[in-house]
C-alpha positions in Angstrom: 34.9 39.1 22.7 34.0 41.9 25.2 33.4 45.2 23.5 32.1 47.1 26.5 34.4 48.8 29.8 32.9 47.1 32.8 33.4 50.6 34.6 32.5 53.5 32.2 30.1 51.7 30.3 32.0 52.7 27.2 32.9 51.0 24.6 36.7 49.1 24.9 39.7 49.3 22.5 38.1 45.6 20.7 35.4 48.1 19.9 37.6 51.1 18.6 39.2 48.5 16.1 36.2 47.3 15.2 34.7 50.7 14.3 37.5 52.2 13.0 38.0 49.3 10.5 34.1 49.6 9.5 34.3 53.6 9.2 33.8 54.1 5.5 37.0 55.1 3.3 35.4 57.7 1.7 34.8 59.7 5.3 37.6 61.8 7.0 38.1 61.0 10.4 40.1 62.3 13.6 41.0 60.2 16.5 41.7 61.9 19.6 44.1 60.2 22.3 43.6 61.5 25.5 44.7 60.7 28.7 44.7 62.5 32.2 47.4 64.4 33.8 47.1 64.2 37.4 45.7 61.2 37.6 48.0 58.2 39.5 47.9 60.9 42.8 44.0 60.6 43.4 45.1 56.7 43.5 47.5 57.0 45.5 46.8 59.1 48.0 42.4 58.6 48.2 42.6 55.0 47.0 41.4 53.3 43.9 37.6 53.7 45.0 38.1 57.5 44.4 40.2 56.9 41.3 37.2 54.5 39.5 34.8 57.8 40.5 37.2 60.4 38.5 37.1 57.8 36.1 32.9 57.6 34.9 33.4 61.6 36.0 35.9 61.9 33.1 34.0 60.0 31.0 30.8 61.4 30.8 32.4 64.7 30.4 34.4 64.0 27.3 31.0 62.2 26.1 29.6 65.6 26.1 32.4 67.6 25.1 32.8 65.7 21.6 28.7 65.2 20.8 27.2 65.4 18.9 29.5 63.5 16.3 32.2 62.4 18.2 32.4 58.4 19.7 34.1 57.9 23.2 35.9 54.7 24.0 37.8 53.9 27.1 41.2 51.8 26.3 42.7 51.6 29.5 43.7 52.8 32.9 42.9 56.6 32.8 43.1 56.5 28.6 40.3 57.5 26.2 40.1 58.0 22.8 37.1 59.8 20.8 36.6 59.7 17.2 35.8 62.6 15.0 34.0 61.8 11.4 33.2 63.5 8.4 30.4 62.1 6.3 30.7 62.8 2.5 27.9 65.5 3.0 30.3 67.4 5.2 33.5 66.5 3.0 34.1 70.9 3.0 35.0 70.5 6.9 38.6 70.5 7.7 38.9 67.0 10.0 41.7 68.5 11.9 40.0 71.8 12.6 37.3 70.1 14.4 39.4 67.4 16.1 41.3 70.4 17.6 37.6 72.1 18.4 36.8 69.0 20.6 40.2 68.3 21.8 39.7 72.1 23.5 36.6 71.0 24.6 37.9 67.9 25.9 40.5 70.3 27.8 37.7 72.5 29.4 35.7 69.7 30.9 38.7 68.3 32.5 40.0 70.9 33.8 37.3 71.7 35.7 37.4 70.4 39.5 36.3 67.3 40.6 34.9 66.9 43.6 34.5 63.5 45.4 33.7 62.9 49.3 34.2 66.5 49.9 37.8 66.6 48.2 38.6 68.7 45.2 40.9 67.2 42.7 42.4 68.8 39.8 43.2 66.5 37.4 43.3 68.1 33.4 44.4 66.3 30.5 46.5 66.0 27.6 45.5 65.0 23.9 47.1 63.8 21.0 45.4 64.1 17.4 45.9 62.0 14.4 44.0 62.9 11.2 43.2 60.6 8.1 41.8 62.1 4.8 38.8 61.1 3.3 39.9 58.6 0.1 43.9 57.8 1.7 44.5 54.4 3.0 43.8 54.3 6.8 45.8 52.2 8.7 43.9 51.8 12.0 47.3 51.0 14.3 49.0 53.5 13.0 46.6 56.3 13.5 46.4 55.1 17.6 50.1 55.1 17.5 50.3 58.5 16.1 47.7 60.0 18.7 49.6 58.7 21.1 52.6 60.1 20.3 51.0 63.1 19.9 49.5 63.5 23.0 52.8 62.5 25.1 54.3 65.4 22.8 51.7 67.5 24.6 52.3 66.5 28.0 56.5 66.9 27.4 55.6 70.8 26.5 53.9 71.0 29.6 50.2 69.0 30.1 47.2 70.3 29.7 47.2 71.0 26.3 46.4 69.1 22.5 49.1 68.4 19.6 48.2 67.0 16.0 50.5 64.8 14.8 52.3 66.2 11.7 55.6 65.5 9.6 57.3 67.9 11.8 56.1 65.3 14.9 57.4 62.9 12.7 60.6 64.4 12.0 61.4 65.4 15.6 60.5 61.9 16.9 63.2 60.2 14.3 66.1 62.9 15.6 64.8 62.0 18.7 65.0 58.4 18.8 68.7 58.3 16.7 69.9 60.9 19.6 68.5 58.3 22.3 70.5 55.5 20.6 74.0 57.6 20.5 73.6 58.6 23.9 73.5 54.9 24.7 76.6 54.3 22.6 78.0 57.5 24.3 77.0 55.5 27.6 78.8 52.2 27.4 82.0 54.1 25.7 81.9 56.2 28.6 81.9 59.1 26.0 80.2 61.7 28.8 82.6 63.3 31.0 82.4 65.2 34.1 84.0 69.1 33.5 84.2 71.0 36.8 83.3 74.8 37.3 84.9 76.5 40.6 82.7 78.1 43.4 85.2 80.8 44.9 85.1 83.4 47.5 84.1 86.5 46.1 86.9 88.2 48.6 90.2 86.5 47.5 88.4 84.3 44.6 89.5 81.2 46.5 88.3 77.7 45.6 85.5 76.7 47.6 84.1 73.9 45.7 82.7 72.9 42.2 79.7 72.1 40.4 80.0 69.3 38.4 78.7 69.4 34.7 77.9 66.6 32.1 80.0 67.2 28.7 79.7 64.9 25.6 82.4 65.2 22.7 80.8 62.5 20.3 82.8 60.0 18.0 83.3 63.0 15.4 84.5 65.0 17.6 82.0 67.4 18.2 80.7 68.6 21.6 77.0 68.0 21.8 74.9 70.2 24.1 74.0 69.3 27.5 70.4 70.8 26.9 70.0 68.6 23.9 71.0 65.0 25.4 70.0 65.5 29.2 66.1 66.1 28.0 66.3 63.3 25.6 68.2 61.2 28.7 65.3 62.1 31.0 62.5 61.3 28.5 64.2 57.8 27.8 64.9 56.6 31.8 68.5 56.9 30.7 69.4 59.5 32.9 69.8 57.7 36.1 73.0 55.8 34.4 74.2 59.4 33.4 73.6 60.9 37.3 75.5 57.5 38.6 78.3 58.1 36.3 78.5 61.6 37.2 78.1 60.9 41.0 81.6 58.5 40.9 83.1 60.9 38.1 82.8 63.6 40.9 83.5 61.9 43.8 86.7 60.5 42.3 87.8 64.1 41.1 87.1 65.9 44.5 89.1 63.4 46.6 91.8 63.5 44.4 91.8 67.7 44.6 91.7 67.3 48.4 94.6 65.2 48.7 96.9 68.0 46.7 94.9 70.6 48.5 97.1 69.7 52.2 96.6 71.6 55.0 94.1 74.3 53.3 89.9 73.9 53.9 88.6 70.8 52.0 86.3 72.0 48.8 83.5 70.2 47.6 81.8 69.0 44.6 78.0 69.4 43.6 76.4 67.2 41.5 73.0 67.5 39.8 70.0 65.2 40.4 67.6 64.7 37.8 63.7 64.7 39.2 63.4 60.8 38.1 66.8 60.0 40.4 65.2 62.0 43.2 61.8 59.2 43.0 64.1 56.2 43.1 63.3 54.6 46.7 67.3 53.3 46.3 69.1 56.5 46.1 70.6 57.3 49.7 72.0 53.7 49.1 73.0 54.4 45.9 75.3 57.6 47.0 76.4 55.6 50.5 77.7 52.7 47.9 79.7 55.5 45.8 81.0 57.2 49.0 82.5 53.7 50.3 84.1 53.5 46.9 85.6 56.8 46.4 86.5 57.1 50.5 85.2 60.6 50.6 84.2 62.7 53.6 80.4 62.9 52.5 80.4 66.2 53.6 82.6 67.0 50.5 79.6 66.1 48.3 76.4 68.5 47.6 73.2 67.1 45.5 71.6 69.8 44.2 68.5 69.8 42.6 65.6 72.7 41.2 63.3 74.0 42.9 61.2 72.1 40.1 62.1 68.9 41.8 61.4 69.5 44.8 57.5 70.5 43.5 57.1 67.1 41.8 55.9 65.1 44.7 57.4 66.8 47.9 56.5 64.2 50.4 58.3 61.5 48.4 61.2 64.6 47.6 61.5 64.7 51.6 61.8 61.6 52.6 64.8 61.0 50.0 66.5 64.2 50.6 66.5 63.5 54.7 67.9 60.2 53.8 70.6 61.4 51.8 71.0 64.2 54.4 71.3 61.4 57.0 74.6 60.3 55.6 76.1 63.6 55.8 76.0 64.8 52.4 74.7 68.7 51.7 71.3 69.5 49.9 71.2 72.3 47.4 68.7 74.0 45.5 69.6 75.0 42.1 68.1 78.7 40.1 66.5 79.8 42.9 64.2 82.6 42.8 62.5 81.0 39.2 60.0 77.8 40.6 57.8 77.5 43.5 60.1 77.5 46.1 58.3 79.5 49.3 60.5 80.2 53.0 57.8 77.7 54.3 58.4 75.1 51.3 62.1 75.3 51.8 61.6 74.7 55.6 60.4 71.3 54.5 63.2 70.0 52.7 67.2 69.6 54.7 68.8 72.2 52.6 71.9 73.6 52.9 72.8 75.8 49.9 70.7 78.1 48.3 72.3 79.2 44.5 70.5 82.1 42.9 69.5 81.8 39.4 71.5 84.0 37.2 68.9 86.4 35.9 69.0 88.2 39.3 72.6 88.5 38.9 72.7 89.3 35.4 70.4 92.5 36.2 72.1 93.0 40.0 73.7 96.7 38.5 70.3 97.5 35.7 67.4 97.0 38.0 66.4 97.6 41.6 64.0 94.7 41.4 67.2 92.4 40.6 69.0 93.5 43.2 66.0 93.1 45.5 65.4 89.6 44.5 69.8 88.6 45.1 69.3 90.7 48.7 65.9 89.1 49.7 67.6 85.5 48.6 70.4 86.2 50.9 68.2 87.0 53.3 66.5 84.0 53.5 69.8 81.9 53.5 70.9 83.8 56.5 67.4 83.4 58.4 67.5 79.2 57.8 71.4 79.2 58.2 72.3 77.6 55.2 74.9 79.1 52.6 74.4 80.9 49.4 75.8 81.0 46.0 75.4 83.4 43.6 75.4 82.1 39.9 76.3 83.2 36.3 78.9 86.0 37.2 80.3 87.1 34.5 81.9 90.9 35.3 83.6 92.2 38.4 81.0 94.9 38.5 78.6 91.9 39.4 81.1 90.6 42.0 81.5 93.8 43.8 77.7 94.5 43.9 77.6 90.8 45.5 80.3 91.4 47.9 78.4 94.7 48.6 75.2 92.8 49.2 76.8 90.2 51.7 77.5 87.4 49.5 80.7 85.0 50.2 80.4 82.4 47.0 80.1 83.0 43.0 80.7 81.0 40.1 80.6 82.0 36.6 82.7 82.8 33.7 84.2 85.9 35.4 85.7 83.5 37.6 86.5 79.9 35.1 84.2 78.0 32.8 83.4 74.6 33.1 87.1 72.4 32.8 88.1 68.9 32.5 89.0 67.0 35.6 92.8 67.2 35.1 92.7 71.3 34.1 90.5 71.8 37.0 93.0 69.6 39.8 95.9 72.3 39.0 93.4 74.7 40.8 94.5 72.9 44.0 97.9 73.8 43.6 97.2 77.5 43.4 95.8 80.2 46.3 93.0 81.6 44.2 91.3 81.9 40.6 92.3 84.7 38.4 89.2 86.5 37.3 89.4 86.8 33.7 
């Protein structure tokens, strides 16, 4: 049995169970799971010659970080793991103190730039820690397990960082797991609805379009929040049934609005794409299908998306967002003015709407930098010719500072909440929504 990585030189995972099930009971010992965060690009984009470099890089820099105690093993792909002992002689050191003094460690060597062929890479890493006290049983699976868990907790905060893996790790991972299995109940009982809040004309408050929102009233009864199941949807892969459902839920309800609309301007509905929906190579075909189904104009339909998304991998973001373009449905971005977005970035990507985050508008009548931010945003809109929304209005003193500024479109509770399909298609009956 091989207990040696052909590439590295370290030692494999046969040899991490072999030493973790001779490491004497009597010792502590921290096991650090680490694993690099920007890895797959240098793959993909320098080839795997590249990738096998950053690989021995990595390695002999977390060799260093973790000496002169710690043990590197290589278990696979771009996944280490070091192990942290103390002897009886050194039973008064906390374990966990010193697995998270070499997890930082870890974090500053790879942080650090690469540089291969003339390229720079920045590639960082994430850790997970699982502790086991000198004297408790040690079950050597486990403790992997719970690094590993660990460190995917630290990349879903945000990468480049370490997490120990506690009861409240535990705890959180058990909610999270029984929230994952009701939202796939919610799923097949079709349990998550679409609710639809207007987009009007700031001058005459007339229905423009809608965005389309995802609401879940469980089996009890009680509405769940959107920010709870939609991470927990995203972190699971089971987003992508929620976005299709969403997409026909939409289309359905804006051709249906249309048709009672008559002889008025068609509105439109916008409907959010999560960042994993925007990777899938199948998505213009996807929305093309729903289109045929539903027998709506596409240019009644907007995706929108973060700026977020668009920063994820932009030439992939590009090719799928001129591809859904192509079949005449509108782009927009959603809370502009928070990410990464840049006028040259934007110029990139086939947008058509630009909707300005709400903390502009929330400060549009407090600060001058507010009010700069909505102004310069318009701006922009106007230079690339695409349209803008303004988001989160909630008082007329808002709307008039808008209107003063130049804007056309608003949503937000001055105008309607969120509302079921049915409450929202009486809208289409009616010249305008009463501010309220």
């Amino acid at each position: 049995m091989a207990l040696e990585d052909p590439l590295t030189g370290l030692p494999n995972r046969n040899a991490l169970l072999d030493r973790l099930a001779s490491f004497p009971p009597a010792d502590s010992l921290a096991l650090l799971f680490i694993d690099l965060d920007h890895f797959k690009v240098v793959n993909d984009t320098a080839g795997h010659a590249a990738g096998d470099t950053i690989l021995k890089i990595a390695a002999a820099r977390i060799c260093t970080a973790v000496q002169p105690t710690g043990e590197v093993f290589r278990l696979s792909g771009d996944e280490f793991v070091a192990l942290c002992g103390t002897g009886q002689a050194e039973s008064n050191l906390n374990p966990e103190v010193l697995a998270e003094q070499a997890a930082q460690r870890v974090l500053d060597v790879l942080s650090a730039v690469f540089v291969i062929e003339d390229l720079r890479w920045f590639i960082g890493g994430s850790v997970g820690i699982a502790a086991s006290q000198a004297g408790s049983a040690r079950d050597s699976d486990q403790l992997i397990r719970d690094a590993d868990v660990a460190m995917y907790e630290a990349k879903r905060q945000g990468r480049g960082r370490f997490r120990s893996f506690d009861q409240d790790l535990r705890e959180a991972i058990r909610n999270r797991h029984e929230l994952e299995n009701e939202i796939r109940v919610a799923i097949d009982r079709n349990e998550i609805e679409a609710a639809f809040q207007p987009v009007v004309h700031l001058d005459g408050h007339e229905v423009a379009g809608f965005e389309a929102l995802a609401r879940w009233r469980d089996r009890s009864g009680r509405n769940r929040s959107a920010a709870e199941f939609i991470e927990v949807a995203e972190q699971t892969g089971l987003i992508s049934q929620i976005d299709h459902e969403m997409l026909r839920k939409s289309c359905r309800f804006i051709a249906e609005f249309n048709e009672y609309r008559l002889d008025r301007e068609p509105a439109w509905v916008s409907v959010n794409l999560s960042t994993q929906e925007l990777a899938a190579q199948d998505l213009s075909t996807r929305i093309a299908s729903v289109l045929r189904e539903t027998g709506i104009d596409p240019s009644w339909l907007t995706i929108e998306l973060t700026e977020g998304a668009l920063t994820v991998d932009p030439d992939v973001a590009v090719r799928r967002l001129t591809e859904v373009h192509d079949l005449g449905v509108s782009l927009a971005v959603d809370d502009f003015g928070t990410g990464y977005s840049s006028l040259a970035h934007l110029l990139r990507f086939p947008v058509d709407v630009l909707k300005v985050d709400r903390i502009f508008v929330d400060g549009l009548t407090e600060t001058t930098s507010s009010r700069s931010v909505a102004a310069a945003a318009l701006q922009v809109a106007q230079t690339l010719g695409i349209t803008s929304v303004a988001e989160g209005v909630e008082t007329q003193v808002q709307a008039d500072a808008l209107l003063a500024l130049g804007y056309d479109l608003a949503q937000g509770y001055l105008f309607a909440r969120a509302m079921p399909a049915t409450e929202a298609l009486r809208l289409a009956l009616g010249p305008s929504v009463h501010p309220q």
